[in-house]
N, C-alpha and C positions, 0 to 999 in steps of 0.2 A: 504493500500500500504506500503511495506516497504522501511524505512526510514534509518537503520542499515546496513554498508556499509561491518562488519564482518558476522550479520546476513542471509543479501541475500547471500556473497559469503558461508557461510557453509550451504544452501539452493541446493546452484548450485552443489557445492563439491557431496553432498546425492545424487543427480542423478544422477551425471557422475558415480560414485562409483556402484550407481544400476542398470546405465547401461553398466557396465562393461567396465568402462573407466579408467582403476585402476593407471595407468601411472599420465594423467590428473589431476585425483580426489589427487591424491601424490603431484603432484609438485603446486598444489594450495591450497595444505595445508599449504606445506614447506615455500610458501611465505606469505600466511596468517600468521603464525605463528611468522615469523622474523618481519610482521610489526609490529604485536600485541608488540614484542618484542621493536619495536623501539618507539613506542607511550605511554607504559608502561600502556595501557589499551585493553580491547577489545571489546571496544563499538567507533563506527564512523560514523556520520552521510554524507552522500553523499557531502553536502554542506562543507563539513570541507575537501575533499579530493581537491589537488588543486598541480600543475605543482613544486610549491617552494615545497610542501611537499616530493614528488616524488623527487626530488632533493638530497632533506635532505636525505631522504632514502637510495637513493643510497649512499651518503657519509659515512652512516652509516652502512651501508651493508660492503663497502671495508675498512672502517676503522677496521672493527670487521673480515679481514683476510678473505672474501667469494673471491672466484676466479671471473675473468672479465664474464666466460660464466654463471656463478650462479647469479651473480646482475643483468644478463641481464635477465634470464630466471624467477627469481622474480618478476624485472618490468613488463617486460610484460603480466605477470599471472596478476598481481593487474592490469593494464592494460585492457587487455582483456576481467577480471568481469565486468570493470566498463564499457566497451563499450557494454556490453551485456543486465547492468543494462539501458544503454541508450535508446537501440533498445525496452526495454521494457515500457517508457516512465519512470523509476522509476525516473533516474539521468537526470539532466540536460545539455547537451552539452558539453565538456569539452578536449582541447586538453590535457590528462594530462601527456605525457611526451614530451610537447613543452618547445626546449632549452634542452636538454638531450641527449647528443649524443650516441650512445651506437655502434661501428660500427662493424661488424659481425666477425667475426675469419676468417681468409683466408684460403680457403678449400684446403687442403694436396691433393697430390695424393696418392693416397690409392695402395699400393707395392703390387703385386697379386704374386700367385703360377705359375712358367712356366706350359708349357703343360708337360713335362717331368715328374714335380715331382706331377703333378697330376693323371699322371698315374700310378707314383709308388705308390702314395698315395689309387688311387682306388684297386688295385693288391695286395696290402702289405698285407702278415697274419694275419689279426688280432683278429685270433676264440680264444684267450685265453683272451681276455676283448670284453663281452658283450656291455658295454657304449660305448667303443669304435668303437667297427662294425657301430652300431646306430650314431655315432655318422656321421659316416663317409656316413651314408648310406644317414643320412637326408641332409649333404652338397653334398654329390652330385645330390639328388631329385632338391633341390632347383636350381639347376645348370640347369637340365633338363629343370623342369617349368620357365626357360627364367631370374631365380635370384629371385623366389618368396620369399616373407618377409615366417618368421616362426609364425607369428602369421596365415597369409594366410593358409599356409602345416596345421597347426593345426585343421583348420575348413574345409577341402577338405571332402567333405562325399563320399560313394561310389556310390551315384546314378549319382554323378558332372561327371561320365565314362560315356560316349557312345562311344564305337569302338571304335575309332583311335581318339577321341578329350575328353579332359578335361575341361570343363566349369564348373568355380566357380564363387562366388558373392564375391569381395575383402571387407576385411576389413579395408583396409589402403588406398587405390586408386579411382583415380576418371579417369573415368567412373568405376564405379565397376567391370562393366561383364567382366571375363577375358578369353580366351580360348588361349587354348595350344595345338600342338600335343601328342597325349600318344603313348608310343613308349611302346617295348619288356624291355627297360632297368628299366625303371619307374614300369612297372609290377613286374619284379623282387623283387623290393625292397618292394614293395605293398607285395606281397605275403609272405616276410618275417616276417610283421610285423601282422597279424592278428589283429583287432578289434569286439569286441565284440558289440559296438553299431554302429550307422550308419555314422560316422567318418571312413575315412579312415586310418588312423593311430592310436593306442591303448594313445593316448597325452591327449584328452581332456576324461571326465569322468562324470562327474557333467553337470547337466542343469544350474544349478545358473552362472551367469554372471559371480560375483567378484569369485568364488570358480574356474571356468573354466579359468579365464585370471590367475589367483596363478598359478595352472595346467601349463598354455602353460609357465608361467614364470621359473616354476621348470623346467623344460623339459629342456627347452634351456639355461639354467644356466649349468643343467648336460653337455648338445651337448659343452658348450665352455669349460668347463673344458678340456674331452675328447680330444676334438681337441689341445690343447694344449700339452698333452701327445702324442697325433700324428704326433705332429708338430718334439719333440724330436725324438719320436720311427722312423720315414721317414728322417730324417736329410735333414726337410724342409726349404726353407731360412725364410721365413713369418710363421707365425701361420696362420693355413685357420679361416675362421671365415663365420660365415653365410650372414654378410653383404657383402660380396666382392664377394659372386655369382653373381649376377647381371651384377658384371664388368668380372668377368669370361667368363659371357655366350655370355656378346656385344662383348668382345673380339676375342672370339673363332668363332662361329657362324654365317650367315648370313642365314637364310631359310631351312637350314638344322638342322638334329638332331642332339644334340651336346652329344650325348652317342655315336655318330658313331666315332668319331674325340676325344672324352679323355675315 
C-alpha cells in the first residue's frame, strides 16, 4: 500500500494524463510542485499531512505573490488527492483544510454581444482570413447547439446526425446524453468544414487521449485569437468568446431555433 503522499499523487497525475484529463493532470502538478516547493523535499508520508500544515501553505503560497484564485485552486488539488487517497483506505480521515477559509470570487456578469452586432458579426466579409470565417463559424455552431462547450463540438462525430436531431455523449456534463435540434444553419457550417475521419469537424486527428485534448486545445487557442481580431474588424463592444454562447443562446431563444432569430 502506498505510504508516499507525492508518490500516490504523481500515480493519480499518470492516469488523469492517460486519460486525457490534461487540464487536471496540469493543475495537480502545479500544486504538487509549489508544495514540494514549500517543504523543500519530495517525499511525505500521509500521517505528516495535517490542517496547520495546509495553513502554513497557504501563507506560503500568498507570501510568495500566487493570486487569491491560484492558492485556492492548489489547496484544493492537494485537497482533493488526499480525499481520494481516503476513499481508497490509503489515508486516514482527515478534515484537512479545517479553519481555512478560502471564500469563492463573486461571479461577474458576463457582458454579451447585442442581437445587432451579432448579426453583423455572422454577415461581415470575412473570405480574406481563413481562421477567421472558422473562427466565427465555430461560435456560432456553438450558439446553435444551445452554448455547447468546445471540447463537446470537438468530439460531435457524424453518425451523432439522425434527420432533424443531434445526439452526443458530453464530455463535460452530467447526465451526458445530450440532444439538440439540427437545423439547415448547423448543416451549412458542417459542410464547410469537411472531415476526413468520423468526427465531424476536421479538430480532432489523433486516437491518443493527451495528443487529441493538445489538438482541441490548439484549435481553440486559434478560434480566441481570431475572435479577437473580429471583435476589432465588426466594431464589436465585447470580444465574443466561446464561453458566453451558452448565455447567448438562454438569452435569445426559448424552443425555437436560434439560426432563425440571429
Amino acid at each position: 500500500m502506498e505510504t508516499d503522499f507525492f508518490s500516490y499523487s504523481r500515480q493519480k497525475i499518470a492516469k488523469d494524463k492517460a486519460a486525457g484529463r490534461c487540464d487536471v493532470a496540469n493543475n495537480r502538478g502545479a500544486a504538487l510542485k509549489c508544495l514540494s516547493k514549500f517543504l523543500g523535499k519530495e517525499e511525505l508520508t500521509f500521517g505528516e499531512l495535517s490542517p496547520e500544515m495546509m495553513t502554513q501553505f497557504k501563507g506560503w503560497l500568498m507570501a510568495n505573490g500566487r493570486k487569491e484564485s491560484t492558492v485556492r485552486l492548489y489547496l484544493y488539488q492537494i485537497h482533493t488527492l488526499y480525499k481520494e487517497a481516503e476513499k481508497e483506505a490509503i489515508a486516514p480521515h482527515l478534515p484537512l483544510l479545517s479553519g481555512i477559509k478560502l471564500p469563492l470570487p463573486s461571479k461577474q456578469k458576463c457582458e454579451l454581444l447585442t442581437e445587432e452586432e451579432l448579426r453583423r458579426m455572422r454577415y461581415a466579409d470575412l473570405s480574406d482570413s481563413r481562421s477567421q470565417t472558422f473562427a466565427r463559424d465555430m461560435f456560432f455552431f456553438s450558439i446553435y447547439c444551445r452554448g455547447i462547450s468546445f471540447t463537446d463540438l470537438a468530439h460531435i462525430r457524424k453518425s451523432d446526425i439522425k434527420g432533424f436531431t443531434l445526439t452526443y455523449t458530453s464530455q463535460v456534463l452530467t447526465p451526458p446524453i445530450v440532444t439538440v435540434q439540427w437545423d439547415a444553419a448547423m448543416q451549412a457550417i458542417a459542410d464547410r468544414y469537411p472531415s476526413a475521419t468520423d468526427y465531424l469537424f476536421p479538430i480532432i486527428k489523433s486516437d491518443d487521449k493527451i495528443t487529441k485534448s493538445r489538438e482541441i486545445g490548439r484549435v481553440c487557442e486559434n478560434i480566441t485569437k481570431a475572435l479577437k481580431l473580429i471583435a476589432t474588424r465588426c466594431n464589436l463592444s465585447v470580444v465574443p468568446s466561446l464561453k458566453m454562447t451558452k448565455d447567448i443562446y438562454q438569452r435569445a431563444i426559448d424552443n425555437v431555433s436560434v439560426s432563425k432569430i440571429i
